[in-house]
N, C-alpha and C positions, 0 to 999 in steps of 0.2 A: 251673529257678527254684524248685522245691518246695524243696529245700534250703537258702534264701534266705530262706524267710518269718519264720524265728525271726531272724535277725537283721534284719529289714526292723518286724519288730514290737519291737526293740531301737530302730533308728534314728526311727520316727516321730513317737518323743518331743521330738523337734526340729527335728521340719516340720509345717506347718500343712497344713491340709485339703487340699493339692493331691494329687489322686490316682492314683498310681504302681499304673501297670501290668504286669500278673502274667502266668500266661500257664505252658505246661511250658516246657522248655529244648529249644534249641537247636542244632545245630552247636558243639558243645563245645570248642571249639578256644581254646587259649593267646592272649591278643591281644597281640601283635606289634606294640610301636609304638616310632619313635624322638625322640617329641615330646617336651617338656617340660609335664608336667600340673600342675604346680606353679609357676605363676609368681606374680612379688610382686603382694602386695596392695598394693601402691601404686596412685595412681591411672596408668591408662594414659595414657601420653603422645601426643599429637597423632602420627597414622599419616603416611605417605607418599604415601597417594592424590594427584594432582595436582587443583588447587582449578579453579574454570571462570572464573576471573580478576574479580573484583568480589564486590560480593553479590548471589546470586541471589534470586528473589520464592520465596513460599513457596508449595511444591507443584509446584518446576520440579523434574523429574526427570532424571536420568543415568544411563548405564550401565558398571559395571565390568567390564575388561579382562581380569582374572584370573578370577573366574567367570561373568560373565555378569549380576548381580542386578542388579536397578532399584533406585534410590534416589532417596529424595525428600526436598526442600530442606525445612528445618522452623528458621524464622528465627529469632532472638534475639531474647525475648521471656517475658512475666510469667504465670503460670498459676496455679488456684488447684487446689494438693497438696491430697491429703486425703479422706478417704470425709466424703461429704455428703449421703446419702439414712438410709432407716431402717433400713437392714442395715448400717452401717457396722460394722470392728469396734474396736477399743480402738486397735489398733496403727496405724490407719490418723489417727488423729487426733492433734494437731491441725489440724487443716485451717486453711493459710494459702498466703498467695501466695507464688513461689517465682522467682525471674529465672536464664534459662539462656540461656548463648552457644546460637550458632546451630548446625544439625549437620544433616549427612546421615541417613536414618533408611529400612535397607532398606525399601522395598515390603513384599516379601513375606517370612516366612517359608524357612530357607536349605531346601534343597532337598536330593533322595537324590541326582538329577544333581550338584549343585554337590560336594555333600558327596563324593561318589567324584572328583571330579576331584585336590580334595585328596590321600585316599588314594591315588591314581593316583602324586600326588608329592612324596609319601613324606613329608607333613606333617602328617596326619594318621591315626590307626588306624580300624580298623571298627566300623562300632558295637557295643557291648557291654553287657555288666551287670557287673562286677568283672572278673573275667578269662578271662571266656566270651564268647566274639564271638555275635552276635543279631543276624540282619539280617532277622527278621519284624515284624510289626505287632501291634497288638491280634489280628485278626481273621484276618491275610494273613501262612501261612507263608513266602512270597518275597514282600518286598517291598524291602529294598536290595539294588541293584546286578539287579530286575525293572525293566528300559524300562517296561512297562505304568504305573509308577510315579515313574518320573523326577519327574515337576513337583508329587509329593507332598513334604511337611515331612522331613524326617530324625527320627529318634528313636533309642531307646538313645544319647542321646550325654549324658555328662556336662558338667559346668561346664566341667572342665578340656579337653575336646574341641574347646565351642563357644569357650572362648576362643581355644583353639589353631588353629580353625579360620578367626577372623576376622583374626587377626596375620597366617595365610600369604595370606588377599587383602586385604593391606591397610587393615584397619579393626579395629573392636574390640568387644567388646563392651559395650549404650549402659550408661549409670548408670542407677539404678531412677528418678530424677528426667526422665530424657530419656525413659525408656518411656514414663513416665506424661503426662510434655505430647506427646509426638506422637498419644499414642490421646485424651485429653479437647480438647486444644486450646490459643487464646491464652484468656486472662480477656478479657472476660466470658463464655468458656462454663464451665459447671460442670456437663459429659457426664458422666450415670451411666455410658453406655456411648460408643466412639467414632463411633457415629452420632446420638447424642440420647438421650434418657430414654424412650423406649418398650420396654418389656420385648420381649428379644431372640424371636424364632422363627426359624423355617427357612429365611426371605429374609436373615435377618442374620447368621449364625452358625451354627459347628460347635459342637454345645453338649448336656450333657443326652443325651447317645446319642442324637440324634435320628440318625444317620446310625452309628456303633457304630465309628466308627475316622478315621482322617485322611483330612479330601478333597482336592483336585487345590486348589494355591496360587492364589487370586485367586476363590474360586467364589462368595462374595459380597460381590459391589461397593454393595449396597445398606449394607454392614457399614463403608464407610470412614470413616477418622479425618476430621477438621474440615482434616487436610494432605494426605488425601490415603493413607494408611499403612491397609494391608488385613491383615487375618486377628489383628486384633490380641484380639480377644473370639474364646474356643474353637477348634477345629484342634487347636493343641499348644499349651500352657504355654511360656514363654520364660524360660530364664534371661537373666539382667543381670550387669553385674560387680557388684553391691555383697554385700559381706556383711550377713547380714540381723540386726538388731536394733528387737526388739517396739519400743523406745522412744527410735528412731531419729528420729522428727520432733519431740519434743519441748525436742530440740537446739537447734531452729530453726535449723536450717542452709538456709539462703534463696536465698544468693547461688551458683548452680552447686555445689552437694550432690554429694558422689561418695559418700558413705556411708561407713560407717565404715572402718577402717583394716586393725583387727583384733578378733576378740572371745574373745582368751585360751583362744587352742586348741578354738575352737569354731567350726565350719569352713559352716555353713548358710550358703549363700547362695539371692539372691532368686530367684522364679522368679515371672512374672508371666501375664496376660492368660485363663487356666484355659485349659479343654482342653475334646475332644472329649466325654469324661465327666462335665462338671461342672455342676451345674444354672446359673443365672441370675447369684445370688449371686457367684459364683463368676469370672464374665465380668465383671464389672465396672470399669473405667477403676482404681480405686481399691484393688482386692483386692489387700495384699499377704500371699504364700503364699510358705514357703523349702522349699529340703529340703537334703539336704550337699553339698559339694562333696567335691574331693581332699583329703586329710588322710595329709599325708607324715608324720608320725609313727608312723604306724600300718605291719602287716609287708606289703611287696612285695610285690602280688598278692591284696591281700583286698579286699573289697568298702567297707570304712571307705580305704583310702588312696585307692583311685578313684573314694570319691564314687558317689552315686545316679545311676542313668541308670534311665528307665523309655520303654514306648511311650505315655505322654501327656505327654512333653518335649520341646521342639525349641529353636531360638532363631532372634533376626536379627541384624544385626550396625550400627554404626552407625561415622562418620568425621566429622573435625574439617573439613575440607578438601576 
């Protein structure tokens, strides 16, 4: 990875403070994949999951067939977007109300288990950083495809991974609008964080190195959203499908928000909820942080066409139905 840092001090000029994990290199091997890492930026169309017939209350949860993850109901319903405490920062305002269809919104965080099943078949690649497979952690030289590890987040995976990862079970990756109401909630909450406004510690969150890498999914239940949705504040940063633009809410785009479309060859998308490293600030309902995604213009095999993957990235994934 040392040989990375002059281009990773090239690309930060177009990610905000979420903090991509370093580390020497790895198992150096060519990655091997037959996925499509590039798919349209349109908005994702309604998945194939099978719906539980009606509408469900909010907070009923389910479980998927293809990898096993918990999902929980998060209704149709008005939230108030936006940073609203005194750390806000530019991009996160204006803060207004926002109405979104109703959606499935993983539990937890996808997993190293979940995540090998995929590679298992043959839909997804190993995790990586350009075209070096890496299946360590901050801290933990074996940590994919370590059992001791299973029920921990995945990392090294880019955008174009987690996307890929969520089409082969079914679902997709949520809009930065859906991360955001299922960790704050319906209006009238206005959660700094997804448990309330009490600055987080060690009962609430993976956060600030108190812990110096990822912990086992679910480990603080005192940290849950207002629906129920865990590990949404530190663990791992989450990408979303939207591509990120500072002055994206200013749109006011209210009605079910996908974000934007395209931003003229400029490939950052969001990445939300901060990570294991990130102070307070950083965890917050409202922080949005991008860093790049895949950027097919660029040559086959370099670190700009695959997009950033670091060890404080993971995602979850969300469904219509």
């Amino acid at each position: 990875m040392k040989k990375l840092y002059t281009v990773l001090a090239i690309l930060v000029l177009v990610s905000s403070a979420c903090q991509l994990g370093g580390g020497s290199a790895a198992e150096p091997t060519a990655v091997v994949s037959n996925v499509e890492i590039f798919p349209s930026p349109t908005p994702v169309a309604n998945n194939p999951t099978p719906s539980t017939g009606g509408v469900a209350d909010a907070g009923t949860e389910r479980t998927n067939s293809v990898d096993g993850m918990t999902s929980v109901y998060v209704p149709e319903g008005t939230f108030m977007r936006g940073g609203l405490d005194g750390v806000a920062d530019i991009n996160e305002s204006p803060a207004e109300k926002v109405t979104l269809r109703g959606l499935w919104m993983d539990k937890f965080e996808v997993t190293n288990g979940m995540f090998l099943l995929c590679v298992q078949a043959g839909a997804c690649g190993l995790p990586h950083y350009g075209a070096q497979i890496l299946t360590k952690s901050k801290t933990r030289e074996q940590y994919f495809r370590n059992t001791e590890f299973n029920d921990f987040p995945v990392v090294y995976v880019g955008w174009g991974d987690a996307d890929a990862y969520c089409k082969w079970a079914g679902r997709r990756l949520p809009s930065e609008a859906e991360w955001e109401y299922s960790a704050r909630g319906s209006f009238p909450s206005l959660n700094t964080f997804p448990w309330g406004d009490n600055q987080p510690d060690g009962s609430y969150a993976n956060f600030n190195f108190n812990v110096g890498d990822t912990q086992r999914i679910g480990s603080y239940p005192a940290g849950a959203s207002p629906f129920g949705v865990l590990d949404m504040a530190g663990n791992v940063a989450e990408w979303v499908n939207d591509f990120f633009d500072s002055d994206y809410y200013s749109q006011h785009s209210l009605q079910n928000p996908t974000g934007p479309i395209a931003r003229n060859n400029f490939f950052a998308r969001v990445v939300r909820g901060g990570s294991f490293g990130d102070p307070w600030q950083y965890v917050r309902v409202s922080k949005r942080s991008s860093t790049l995604g895949p950027d097919p213009s660029q040559p086959d095999g370099s670190e700009k066409f695959y997009g950033i993957s670091a060890d404080t990235i993971g995602f979850r994934c969300a469904s219509d139905n």
